[in-house]
C-alpha positions in Angstrom: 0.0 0.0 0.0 1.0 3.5 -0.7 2.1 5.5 1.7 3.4 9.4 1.7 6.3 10.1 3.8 4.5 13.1 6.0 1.2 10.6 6.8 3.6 7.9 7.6 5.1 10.6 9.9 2.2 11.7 11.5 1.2 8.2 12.1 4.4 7.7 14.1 4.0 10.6 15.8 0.3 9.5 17.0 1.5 5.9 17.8 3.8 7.5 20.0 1.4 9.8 22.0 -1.2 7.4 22.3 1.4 3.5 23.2 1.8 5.5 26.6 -1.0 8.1 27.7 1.8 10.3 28.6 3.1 13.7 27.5 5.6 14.3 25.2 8.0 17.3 23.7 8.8 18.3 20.5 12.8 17.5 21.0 11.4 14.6 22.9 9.8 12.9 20.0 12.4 14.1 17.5 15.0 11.9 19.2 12.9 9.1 19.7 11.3 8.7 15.9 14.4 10.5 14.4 12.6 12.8 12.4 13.6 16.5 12.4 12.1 19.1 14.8 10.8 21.4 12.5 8.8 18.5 11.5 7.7 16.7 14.3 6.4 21.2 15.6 4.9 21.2 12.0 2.8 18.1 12.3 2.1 18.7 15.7 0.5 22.3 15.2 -1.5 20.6 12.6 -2.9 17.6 14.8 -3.5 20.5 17.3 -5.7 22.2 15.0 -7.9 19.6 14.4 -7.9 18.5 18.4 -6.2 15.4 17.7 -3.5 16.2 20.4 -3.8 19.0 23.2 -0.7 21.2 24.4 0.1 21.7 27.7 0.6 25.4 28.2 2.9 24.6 31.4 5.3 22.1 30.0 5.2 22.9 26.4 4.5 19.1 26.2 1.8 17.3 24.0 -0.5 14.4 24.9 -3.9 13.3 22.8 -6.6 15.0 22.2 -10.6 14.7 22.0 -10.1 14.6 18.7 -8.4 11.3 18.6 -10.4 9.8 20.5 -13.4 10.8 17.9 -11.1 9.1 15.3 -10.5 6.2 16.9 -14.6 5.6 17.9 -14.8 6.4 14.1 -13.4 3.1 12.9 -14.0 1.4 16.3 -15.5 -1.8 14.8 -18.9 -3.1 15.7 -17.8 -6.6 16.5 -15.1 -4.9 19.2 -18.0 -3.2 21.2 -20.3 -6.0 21.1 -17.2 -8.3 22.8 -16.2 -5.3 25.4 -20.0 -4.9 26.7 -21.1 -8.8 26.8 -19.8 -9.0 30.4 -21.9 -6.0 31.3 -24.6 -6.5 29.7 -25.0 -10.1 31.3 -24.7 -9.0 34.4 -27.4 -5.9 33.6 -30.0 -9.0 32.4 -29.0 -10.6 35.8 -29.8 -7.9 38.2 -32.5 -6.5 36.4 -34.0 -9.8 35.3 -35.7 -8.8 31.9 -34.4 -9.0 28.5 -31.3 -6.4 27.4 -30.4 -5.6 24.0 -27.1 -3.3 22.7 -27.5 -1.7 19.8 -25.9 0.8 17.2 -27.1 2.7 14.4 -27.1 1.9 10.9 -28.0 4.5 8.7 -32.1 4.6 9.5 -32.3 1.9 11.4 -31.0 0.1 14.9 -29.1 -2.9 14.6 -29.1 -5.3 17.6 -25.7 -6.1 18.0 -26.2 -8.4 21.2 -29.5 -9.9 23.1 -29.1 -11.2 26.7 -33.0 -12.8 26.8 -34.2 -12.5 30.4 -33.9 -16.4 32.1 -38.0 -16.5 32.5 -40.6 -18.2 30.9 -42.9 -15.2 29.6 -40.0 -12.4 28.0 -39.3 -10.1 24.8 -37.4 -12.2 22.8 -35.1 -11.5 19.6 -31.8 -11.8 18.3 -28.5 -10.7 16.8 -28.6 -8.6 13.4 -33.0 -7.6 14.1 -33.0 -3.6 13.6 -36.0 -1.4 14.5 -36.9 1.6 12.9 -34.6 4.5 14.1 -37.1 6.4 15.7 -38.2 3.5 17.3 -39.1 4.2 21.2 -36.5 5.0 23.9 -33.8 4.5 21.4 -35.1 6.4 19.0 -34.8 9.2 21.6 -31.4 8.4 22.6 -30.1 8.4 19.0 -31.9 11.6 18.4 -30.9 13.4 21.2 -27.4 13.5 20.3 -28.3 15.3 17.5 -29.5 19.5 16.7 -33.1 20.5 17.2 -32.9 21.5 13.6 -31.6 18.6 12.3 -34.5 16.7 13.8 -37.5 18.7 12.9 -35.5 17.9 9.3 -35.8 14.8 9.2 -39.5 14.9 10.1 -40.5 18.0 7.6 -41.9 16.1 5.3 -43.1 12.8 6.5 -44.2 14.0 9.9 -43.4 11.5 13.1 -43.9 7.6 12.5 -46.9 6.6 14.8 -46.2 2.8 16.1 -49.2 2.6 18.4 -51.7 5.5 19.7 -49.1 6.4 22.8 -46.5 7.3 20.3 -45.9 10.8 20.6 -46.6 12.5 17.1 -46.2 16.1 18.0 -42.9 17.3 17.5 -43.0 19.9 19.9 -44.0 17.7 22.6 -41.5 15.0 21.0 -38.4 17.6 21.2 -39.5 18.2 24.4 -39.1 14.5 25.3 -35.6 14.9 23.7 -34.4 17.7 26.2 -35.2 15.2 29.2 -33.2 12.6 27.5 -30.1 14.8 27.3 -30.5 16.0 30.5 -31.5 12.5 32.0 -28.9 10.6 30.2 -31.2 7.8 29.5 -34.8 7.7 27.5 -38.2 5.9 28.5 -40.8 4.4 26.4 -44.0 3.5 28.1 -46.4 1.5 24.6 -44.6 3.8 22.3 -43.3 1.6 19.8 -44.4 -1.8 20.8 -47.8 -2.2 22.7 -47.6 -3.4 25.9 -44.0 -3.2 26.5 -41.7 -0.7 28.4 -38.2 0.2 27.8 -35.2 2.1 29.3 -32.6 3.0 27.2 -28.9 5.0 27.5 -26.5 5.8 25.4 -22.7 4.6 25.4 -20.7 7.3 24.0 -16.9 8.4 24.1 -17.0 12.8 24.6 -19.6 13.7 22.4 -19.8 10.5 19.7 -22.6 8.0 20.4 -21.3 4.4 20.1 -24.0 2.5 21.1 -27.0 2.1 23.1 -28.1 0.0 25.8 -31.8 -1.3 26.6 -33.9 -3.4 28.8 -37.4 -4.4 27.7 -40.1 -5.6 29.7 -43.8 -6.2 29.5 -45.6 -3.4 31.2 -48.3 -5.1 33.0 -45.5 -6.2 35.3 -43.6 -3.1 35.7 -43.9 0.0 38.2 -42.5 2.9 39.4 -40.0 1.0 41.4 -39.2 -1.4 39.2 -38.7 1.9 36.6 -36.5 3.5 38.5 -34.2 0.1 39.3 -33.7 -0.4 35.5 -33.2 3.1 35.0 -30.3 3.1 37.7 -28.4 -0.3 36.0 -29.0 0.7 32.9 -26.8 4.3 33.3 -24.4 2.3 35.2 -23.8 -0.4 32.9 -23.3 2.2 29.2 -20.8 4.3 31.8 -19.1 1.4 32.9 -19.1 0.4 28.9 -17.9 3.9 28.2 -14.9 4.1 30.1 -13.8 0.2 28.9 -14.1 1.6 25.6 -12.4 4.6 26.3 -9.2 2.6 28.2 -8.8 0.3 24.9 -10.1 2.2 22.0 -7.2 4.5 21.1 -4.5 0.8 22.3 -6.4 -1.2 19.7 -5.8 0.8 16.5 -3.0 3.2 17.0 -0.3 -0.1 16.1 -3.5 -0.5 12.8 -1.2 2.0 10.5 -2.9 0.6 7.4 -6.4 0.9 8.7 -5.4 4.4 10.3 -4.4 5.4 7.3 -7.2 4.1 5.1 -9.3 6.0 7.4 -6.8 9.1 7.1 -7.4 9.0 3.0 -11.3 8.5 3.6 -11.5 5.1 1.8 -14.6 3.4 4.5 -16.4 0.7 3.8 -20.1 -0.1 4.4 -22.5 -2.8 4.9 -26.0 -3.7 4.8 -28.7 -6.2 5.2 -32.1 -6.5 6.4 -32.8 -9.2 8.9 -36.7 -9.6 10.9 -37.8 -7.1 13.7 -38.3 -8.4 17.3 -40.9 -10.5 18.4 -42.5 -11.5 22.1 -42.0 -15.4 23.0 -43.2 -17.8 25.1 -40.4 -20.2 26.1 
C-alpha cells in the first residue's frame, strides 16, 4: 500500500502519543522517531488544529486530544463493542431480570448487536442482526438526542413522526420536548410507544460527544412499576458508563499499532454494509 512520507510521519507521531498516555515534547519525540524538529512542531501544530493532540501550556508538552479519540470511535469496529460490553450487559439482564439488547445505528435503522433474553418463561425475545426503525421508542430518543433541534425537525419535515401505536408521541413539539429530558436525563423511557404493551429504558454509550452505542432493557408493562422503573433506569446508566470508560481505556491501544487501517481512514476510503434481517418478536419459552 501507498504511503506518503509526511502521513507515515504523523502516524508515528500519534502511535507515540497514544502506546503510553503520557506527554511528550517536540525535541522529545524528534529523538525518539528520528525525524527532524521542524517536522515533528509542524505536524504537531496541525494535529493541534484539528484537536487530535492538546498542548500543555505549562510544560510545552503534548498528549492526545478529544479529537483522537473521535477518530479512533470512528473506525472502532462493531464486532469490538459487542465483545467489550457482553460482560456487562449479562450481568445488567442478571440484576434486572428482563431482556437487554445493545444496539448501534445503521444508517435509518437500529441494529441489535447483542441480546441477553431474560432467564424467565414469559419475556421479549429476539436476536443478533434484528434492527428497528430508528425512531423506534427509547432508542429512538437516545439516537436523536445526540443530535441538533434543527436537524431533527429535518428529518421529520416532510413525513411528519412515525406513529407505532396510539401512545407514540406524534407532535414534534412535545417529541423535542421529550428529547431535552433525555439529554439532560442521560437515558430515555418508552411506556407502549413503539411496541404495545411493553416498556423500555434506554442509555446511550458514548466516548466525549460521539454516540457508540446504546443500551436497553425491555419488559412487558403489565408487570412493571415505578420502582421497578426506576431500578432499570439506575443499572442501565451504570452499565453504558461502565461500557464507556472500557471503551475509552482500549479504544485508542487497539488501533494506533492498525497503520494501514489508520491510514485508510486518514485517505477517507470506509467501507459499508448492509442487510435487512426480521424485527423483534415476544416469545413464550
Amino acid at each position: 500500500m501507498y504511503s506518503a512520507p509526511i502521513i507515515k510521519r504523523v502516524l508515528q507521531i500519534i502511535q507515540l502519543i497514544v502506546q503510553d498516555h503520557k506527554q511528550f515534547g517536540v525535541t522529545q519525540m524528534s529523538q525518539a522517531l528520528s525525524i527532524n524538529k521542524s517536522t515533528v512542531f509542524g505536524i504537531l501544530k496541525a494535529l493541534q488544529a484539528e484537536g487530535f493532540v492538546v498542548k500543555d501550556l505549562a510544560t510545552k508538552k503534548y498528549a492526545m486530544g478529544p479529537g483522537l479519540f473521535e477518530l479512533s470511535a470512528r473506525i472502532f469496529k462493531r464486532t469490538d463493542l459487542a465483545s467489550l460490553a457482553h460482560p456487562f450487559l449479562e450481568q445488567l439482564a442478571e440484576r434486572v431480570g428482563e431482556t437487554v439488547i445493545l444496539g448501534a445505528r445503521q444508517e435509518n435503522y437500529v441494529e441489535f448487536l447483542d441480546v441477553i433474553e431474560a432467564g424467565k418463561d414469559l419475556k421479549i425475545s429476539s436476536h443478533v442482526g434484528a434492527k428497528i426503525p430508528l425512531t423506534a421508542g427509547a432508542t429512538g430518543k437516545v439516537i436523536l438526542s445526540f443530535m441538533e433541534d434543527s436537524e431533527i425537525a429535518g428529518l421529520f419535515r416532510d413525513k411528519g413522526l412515525p406513529q407505532f401505536t396510539e401512545k407514540s408521541v406524534t407532535d414534534l413539539d412535545l417529541f423535542l420536548g421529550e428529547i431535552v429530558k433525555v439529554r439532560k436525563q442521560g437515558y430515555a423511557l418508552d411506556f407502549d410507544e413503539y411496541l404495545k404493551g411493553t416498556t423500555a429504558v434506554a442509555a446511550p454509550i458514548h466516548t466525549g460527544k460521539r454516540l457508540i452505542g446504546i443500551v436497553w432493557v425491555v419488559c412487558f408493562t403489565s408487570a412493571t412499576d415505578e420502582k421497578k422503573v426506576a431500578e432499570i433506569v439506575e443499572q442501565v446508566t451504570i452499565t453504558t458508563k461502565l461500557v464507556g470508560r472500557t471503551i475509552e481505556s482500549a479504544i485508542v491501544p487497539t488501533y494506533s499499532g492498525n497503520i494501514e487501517e489508520m491510514m485508510r481512514f486518514l485517505v477517507g476510503q470506509t467501507k459499508r454494509a448492509e442487510d435487512h434481517p426480521t424485527l423483534s418478536h415476544v416469545t413464550r419459552r
